[in-house]
C-alpha positions as CSV (number, residue, x, y, z in Angstrom):
1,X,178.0,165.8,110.8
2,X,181.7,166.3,110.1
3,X,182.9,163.3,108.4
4,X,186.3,161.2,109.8
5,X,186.3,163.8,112.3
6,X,189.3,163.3,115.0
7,X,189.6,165.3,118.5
8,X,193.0,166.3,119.9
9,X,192.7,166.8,123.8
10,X,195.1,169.4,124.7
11,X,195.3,170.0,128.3
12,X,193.9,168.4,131.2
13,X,190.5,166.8,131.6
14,X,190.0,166.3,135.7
15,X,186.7,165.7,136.2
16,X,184.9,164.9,132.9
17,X,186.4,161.5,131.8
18,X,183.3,160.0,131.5
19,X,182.0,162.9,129.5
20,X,184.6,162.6,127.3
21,X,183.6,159.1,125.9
22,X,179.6,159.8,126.1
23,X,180.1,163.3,123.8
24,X,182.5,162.8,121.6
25,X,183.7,158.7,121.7
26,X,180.4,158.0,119.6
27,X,181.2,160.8,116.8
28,X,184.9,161.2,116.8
29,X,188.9,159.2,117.1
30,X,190.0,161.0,119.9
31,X,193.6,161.4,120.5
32,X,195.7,163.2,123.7
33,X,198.4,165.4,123.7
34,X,201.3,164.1,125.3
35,X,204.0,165.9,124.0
36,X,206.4,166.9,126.0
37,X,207.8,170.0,124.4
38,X,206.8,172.3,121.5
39,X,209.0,170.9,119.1
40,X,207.8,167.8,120.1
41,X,204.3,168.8,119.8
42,X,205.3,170.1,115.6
43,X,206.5,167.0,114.9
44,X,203.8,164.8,115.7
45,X,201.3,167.3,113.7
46,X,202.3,165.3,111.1
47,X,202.0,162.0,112.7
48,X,199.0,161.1,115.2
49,X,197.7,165.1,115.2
50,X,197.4,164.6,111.5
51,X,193.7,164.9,110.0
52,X,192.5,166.7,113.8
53,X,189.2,168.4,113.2
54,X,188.5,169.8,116.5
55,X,190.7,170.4,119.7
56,X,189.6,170.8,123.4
57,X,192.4,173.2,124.9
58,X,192.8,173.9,128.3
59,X,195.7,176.3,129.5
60,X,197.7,173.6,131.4
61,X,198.4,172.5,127.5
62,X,200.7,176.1,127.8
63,X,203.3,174.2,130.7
64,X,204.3,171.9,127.9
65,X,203.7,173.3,124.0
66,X,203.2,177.0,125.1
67,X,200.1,179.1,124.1
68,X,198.6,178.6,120.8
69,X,200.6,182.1,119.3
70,X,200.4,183.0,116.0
71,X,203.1,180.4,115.1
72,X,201.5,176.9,116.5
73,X,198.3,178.1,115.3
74,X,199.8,178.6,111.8
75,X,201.3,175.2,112.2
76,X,198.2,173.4,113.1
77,X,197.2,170.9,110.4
78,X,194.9,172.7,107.9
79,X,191.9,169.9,108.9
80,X,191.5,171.8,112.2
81,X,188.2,173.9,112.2
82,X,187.1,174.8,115.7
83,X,189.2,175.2,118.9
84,X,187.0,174.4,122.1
85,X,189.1,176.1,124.9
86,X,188.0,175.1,128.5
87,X,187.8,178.8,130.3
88,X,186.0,182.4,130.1
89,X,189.5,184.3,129.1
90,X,191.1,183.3,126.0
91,X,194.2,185.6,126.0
92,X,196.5,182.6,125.3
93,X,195.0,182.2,121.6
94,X,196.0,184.1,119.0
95,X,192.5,185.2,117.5
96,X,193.5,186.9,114.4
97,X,195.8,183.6,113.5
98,X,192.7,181.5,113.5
99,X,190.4,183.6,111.7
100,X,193.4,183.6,109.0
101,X,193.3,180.1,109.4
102,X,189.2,179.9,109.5
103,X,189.6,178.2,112.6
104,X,186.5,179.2,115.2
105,X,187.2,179.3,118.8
106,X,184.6,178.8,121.8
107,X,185.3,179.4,125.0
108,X,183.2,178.7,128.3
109,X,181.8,181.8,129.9
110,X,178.7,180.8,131.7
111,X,180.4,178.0,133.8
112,X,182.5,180.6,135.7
113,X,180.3,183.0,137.1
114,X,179.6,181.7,140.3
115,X,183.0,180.4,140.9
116,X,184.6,183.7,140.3
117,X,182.1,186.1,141.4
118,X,182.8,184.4,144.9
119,X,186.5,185.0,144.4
120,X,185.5,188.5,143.6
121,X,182.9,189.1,146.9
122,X,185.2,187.7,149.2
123,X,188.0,190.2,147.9
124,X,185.6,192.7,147.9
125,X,185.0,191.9,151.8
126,X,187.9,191.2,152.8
127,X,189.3,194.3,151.4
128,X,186.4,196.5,152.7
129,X,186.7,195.2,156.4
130,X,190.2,194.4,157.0
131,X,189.8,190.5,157.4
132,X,193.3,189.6,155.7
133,X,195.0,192.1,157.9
134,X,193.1,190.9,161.0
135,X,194.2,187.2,160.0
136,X,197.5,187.0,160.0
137,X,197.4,189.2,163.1
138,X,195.6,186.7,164.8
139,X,197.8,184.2,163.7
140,X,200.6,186.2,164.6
141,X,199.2,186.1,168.8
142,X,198.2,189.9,167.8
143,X,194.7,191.2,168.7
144,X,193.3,193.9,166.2
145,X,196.5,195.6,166.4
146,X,196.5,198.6,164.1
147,X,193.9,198.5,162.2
148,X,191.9,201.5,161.1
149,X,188.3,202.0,160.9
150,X,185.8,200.3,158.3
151,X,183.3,199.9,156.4
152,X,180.0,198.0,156.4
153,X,179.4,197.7,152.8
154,X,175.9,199.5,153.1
155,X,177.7,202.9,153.5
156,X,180.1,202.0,150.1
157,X,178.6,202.2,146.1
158,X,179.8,199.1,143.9
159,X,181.2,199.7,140.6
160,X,181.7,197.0,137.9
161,X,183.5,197.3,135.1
162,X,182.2,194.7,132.3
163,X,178.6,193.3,133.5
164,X,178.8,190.3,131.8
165,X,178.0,186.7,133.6
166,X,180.5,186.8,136.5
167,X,179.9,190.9,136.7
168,X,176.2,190.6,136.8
169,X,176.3,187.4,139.2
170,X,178.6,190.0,141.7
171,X,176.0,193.0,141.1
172,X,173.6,190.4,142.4
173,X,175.7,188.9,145.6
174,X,176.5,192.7,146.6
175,X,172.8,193.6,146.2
176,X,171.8,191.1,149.4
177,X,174.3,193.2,151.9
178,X,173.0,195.4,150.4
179,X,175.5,198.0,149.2
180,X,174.8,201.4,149.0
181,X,174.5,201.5,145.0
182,X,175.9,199.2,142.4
183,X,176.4,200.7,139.1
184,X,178.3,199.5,136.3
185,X,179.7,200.5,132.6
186,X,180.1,198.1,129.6
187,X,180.3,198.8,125.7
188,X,176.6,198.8,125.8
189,X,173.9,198.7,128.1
190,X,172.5,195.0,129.3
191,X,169.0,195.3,128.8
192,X,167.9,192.0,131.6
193,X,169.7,194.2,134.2
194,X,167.6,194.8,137.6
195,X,166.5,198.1,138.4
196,X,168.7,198.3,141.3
197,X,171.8,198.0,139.0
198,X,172.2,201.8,137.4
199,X,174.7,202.1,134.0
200,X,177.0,204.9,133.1
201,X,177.9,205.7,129.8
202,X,181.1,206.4,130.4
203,X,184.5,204.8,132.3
204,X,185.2,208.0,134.0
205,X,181.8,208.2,135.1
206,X,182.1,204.6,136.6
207,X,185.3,205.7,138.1
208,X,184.0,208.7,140.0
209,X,180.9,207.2,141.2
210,X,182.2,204.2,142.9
211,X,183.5,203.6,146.7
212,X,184.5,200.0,145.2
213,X,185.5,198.9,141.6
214,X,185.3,195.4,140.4
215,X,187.1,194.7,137.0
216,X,185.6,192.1,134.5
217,X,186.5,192.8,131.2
218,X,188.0,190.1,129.1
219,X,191.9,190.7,128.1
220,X,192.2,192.4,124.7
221,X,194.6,194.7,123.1
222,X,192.3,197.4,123.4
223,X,191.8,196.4,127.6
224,X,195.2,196.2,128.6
225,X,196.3,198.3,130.7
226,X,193.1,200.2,130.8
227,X,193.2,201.4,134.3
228,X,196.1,203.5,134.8
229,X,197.5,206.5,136.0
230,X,194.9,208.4,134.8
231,X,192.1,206.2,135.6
232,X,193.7,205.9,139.2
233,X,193.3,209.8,139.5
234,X,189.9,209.8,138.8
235,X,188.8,207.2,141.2
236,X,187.9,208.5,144.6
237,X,190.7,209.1,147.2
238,X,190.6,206.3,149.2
239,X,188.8,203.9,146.8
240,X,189.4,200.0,146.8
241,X,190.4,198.2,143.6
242,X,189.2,194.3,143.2
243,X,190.5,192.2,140.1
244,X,189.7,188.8,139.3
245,X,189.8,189.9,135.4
246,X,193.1,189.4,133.8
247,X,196.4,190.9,135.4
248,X,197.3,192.8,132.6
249,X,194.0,194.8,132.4
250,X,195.8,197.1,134.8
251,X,198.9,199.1,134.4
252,X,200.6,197.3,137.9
253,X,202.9,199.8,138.4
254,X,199.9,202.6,138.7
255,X,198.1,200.3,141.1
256,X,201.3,200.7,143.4
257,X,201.8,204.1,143.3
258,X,198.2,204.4,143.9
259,X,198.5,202.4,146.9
260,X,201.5,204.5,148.2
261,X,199.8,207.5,147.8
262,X,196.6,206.3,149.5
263,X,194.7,207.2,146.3
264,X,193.5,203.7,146.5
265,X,193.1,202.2,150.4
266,X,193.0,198.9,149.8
267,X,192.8,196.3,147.1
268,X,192.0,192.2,146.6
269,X,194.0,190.9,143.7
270,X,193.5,187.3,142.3
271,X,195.5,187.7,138.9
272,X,198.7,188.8,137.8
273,X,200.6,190.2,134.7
274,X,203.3,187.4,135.0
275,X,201.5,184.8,136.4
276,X,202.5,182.7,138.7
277,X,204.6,185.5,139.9
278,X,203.7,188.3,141.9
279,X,205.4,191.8,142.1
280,X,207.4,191.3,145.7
281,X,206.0,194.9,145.7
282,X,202.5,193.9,146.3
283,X,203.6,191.3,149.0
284,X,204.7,194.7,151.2
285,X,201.3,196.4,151.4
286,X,199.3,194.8,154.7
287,X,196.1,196.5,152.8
288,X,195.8,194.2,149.7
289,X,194.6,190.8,149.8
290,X,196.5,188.6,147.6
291,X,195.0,185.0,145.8
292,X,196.9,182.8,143.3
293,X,194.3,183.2,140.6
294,X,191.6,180.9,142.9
295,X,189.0,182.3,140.8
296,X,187.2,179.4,139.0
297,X,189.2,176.5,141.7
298,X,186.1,174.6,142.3
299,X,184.8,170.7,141.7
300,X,181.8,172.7,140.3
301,X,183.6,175.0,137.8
302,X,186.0,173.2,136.8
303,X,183.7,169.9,135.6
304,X,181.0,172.7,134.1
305,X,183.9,174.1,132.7
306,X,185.2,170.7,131.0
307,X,181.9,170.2,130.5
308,X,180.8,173.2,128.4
309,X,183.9,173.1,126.4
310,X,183.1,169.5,125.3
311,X,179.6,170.3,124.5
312,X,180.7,173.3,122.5
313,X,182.8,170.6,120.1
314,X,180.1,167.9,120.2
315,X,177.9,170.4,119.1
316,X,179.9,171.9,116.5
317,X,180.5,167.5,115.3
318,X,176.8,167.2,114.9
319,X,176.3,170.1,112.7
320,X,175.3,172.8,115.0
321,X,176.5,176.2,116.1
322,X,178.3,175.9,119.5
323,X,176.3,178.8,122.1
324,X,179.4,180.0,122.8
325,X,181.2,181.1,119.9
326,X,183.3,184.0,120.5
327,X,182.5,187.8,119.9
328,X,185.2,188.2,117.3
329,X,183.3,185.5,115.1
330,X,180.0,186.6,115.3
């Protein structure tokens, strides 16, 4: 066990108060982060941060002190050993600082999948058969005015990008339509994948293949911007685009000429490059279905979210090695 350990909790804990006293009460001095500012925030690193071993971090902590770039993370005090961050992207930590630092980081993958694989299908459906335009037609006093003929998912092949927990929980909600074919491409194969669920070796090969394409790749420097003008081009005419990854993972300007040119028929975006704002652009297409990053907005997720990151720190207290360390430390 890590001796005089303290916890800083930086960000919001909703739903796992309780938790917060059984886990890490018994093992730890656990402090909050109230600070109101990031200057605010440096100060008191010396004061009632001082000696932190571990932090919980959730990305509300960003509305107040920012994201934990290269300089807070150099600033933390040189106790702090493992950042717990509550969520299955963990683009608003500077990686490369820690590991500088020797500071580990964990994030929560597994608690997400259902929540935003939901996010992901109902895109996915919406986009395939019109629903969002039909909507606000209704609600307009209009009666399927305009819209062109669809799809029943049967007919379309799935592709996802990044079979991970929320891509492979997708592969298997598409499966029960069923669609036509679900294929998918990752770094490397997935060796628990069903049968039904065929892998290309390549991204081009994913592209050309599929009716649909599903993005769930993790926000990197090497993912950013990864679908483009060229990956647009060698998607099928007429192909749909769904993200519930990470905003920047597509080059948004690309995406809009693709949906100007009809390259791409339709689309079902839950994340954004500048979040919370979205390109007024993408408000003027009647063929994209837009949600404000609803992906992982559920009781569920969000306590097995709080819950998961908690248990990641307790574990790391006790003497352990928290399950979900990220791939950069391993």
């Amino acid at each position: 066990m890590v001796s005089t350990a303290k916890v800083m909790i930086c960000g919001d804990i909703v739903w796992a108060h309780d938790e917060v006293q059984s886990m890490l009460g018994p093992l730890s001095e656990i402090v909050r982060m109230d600070s109101q500012s990031r200057e605010e925030f440096y100060r008191e690193l010396s004061g009632k941060f001082a000696g932190t071993t571990v932090i919980y971090r959730h990305n509300t902590s960003a509305d107040r002190i920012g994201i934990f770039d290269a300089e807070l993370v150099n600033k933390l005090p040189t106790s702090v050993k493992w950042i717990g961050h509550n969520g299955a992207g963990y683009d608003q930590i500077d990686i490369d600082a820690c590991k500088k630092r020797g500071i580990k980081v964990s994030n929560t993958p597994g608690a997400v999948d259902i929540g935003t694989a939901t996010t992901a299908l109902y895109l996915l459906v919406s986009a395939v058969r019109q629903y969002s335009i039909a909507e606000r037609q209704a609600r307009s006093g209009l009666w399927k005015t305009g819209l062109k003929p669809a799809h029943d998912p049967s007919a379309l092949t799935l592709g996802i990008l990044g079979l991970g927990g929320i891509g492979l929980t997708l592969a298997r909600l598409c499966h029960g339509f069923p669609m036509k074919q679900i294929y998918y491409h990752s770094r490397t194969p997935r060796a628990d994948t069903p049968d039904w669920i065929e892998y290309c070796s390549t991204l081009e090969e994913l592209l050309a293949k599929s009716d649909v394409l599903s993005l769930h790749v993790p926000l990197k420097p090497e993912t950013e911007g990864m679908i483009g003008e060229r990956e647009f081009g060698l998607m099928k005419k007429g192909a749909i685009l769904i993200n519930t990854a990470r905003g920047k993972v597509i080059d948004e300007a690309a995406m809009i000429r693709a949906l100007k040119s009809g390259q791409l028929s339709a689309a079902g975006i839950d994340v954004y490059p500048d979040e919370p704002n979205i390109n007024p652009e993408l408000l003027e297409f009647r063929n994209v279905t837009l949600l404000p990053h609803m992906g992982t907005e559920t009781q569920e997720s969000q306590k097995s979210m709080e819950v998961r990151a908690l248990e990641n720190l307790r574990t790391y207290l006790t003497g352990g090695e928290p399950r979900d360390l990220i791939p950069e430390f391993k």
